[in-house]
N, C-alpha and C positions, 0 to 999 in steps of 0.2 A: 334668553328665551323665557317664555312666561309660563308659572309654574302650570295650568291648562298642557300646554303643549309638552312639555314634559312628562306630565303623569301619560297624556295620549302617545307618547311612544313608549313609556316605559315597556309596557306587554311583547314588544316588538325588538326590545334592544339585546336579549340575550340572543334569540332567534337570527338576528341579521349578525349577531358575531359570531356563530357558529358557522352560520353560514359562507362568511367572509371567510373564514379562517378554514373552509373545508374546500370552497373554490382556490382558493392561494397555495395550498397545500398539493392540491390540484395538477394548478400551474407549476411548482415547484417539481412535483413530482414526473412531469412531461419534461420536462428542458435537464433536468437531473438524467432522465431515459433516452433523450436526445445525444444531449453530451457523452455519455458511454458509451452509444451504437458508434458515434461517429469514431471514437477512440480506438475502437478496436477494427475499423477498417486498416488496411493498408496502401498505401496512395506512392508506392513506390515505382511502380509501372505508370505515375502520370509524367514525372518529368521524363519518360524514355519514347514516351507515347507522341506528346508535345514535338519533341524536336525533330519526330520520325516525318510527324505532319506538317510543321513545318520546312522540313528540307525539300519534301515535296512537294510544297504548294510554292504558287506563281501568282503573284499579283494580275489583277486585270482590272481593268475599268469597269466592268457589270456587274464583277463579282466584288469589287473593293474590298479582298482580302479572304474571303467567306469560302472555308474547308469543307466540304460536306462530309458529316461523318460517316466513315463505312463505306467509301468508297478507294 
């Protein structure tokens, strides 16, 4: 790069890694909040749920498989 273009981002380059580093910290901080909620569900009623629905459902041609739930 030529030194022009350099001096013209200098004023800008702490500012954009602050900012970098405050959107990433960000993102980090979402999927770190994600990953815990999910942790702390329990998903033990899905496979009992599954098989319930399954025993009762019937294949058909229109519906090619398709449970409605709540019914």
């Amino acid at each position: 790069m030529s030194p022009g273009l350099l001096r013209a981002r200098e004023p800008y380059r702490l500012k954009n890694a602050i900012l970098g580093l405050t959107l990433g910290a960000f993102a980090v901080g979402v999927w770190a909040y994600s990953i815990s909620a999910v942790k702390q569900d329990v998903f033990d009623d899905v496979d009992a749920e599954a098989e319930a629905l399954g025993s009762t459902a019937t294949s058909t041609s229109s519906g090619a498989g398709f449970v409605p739930v709540g019914t």
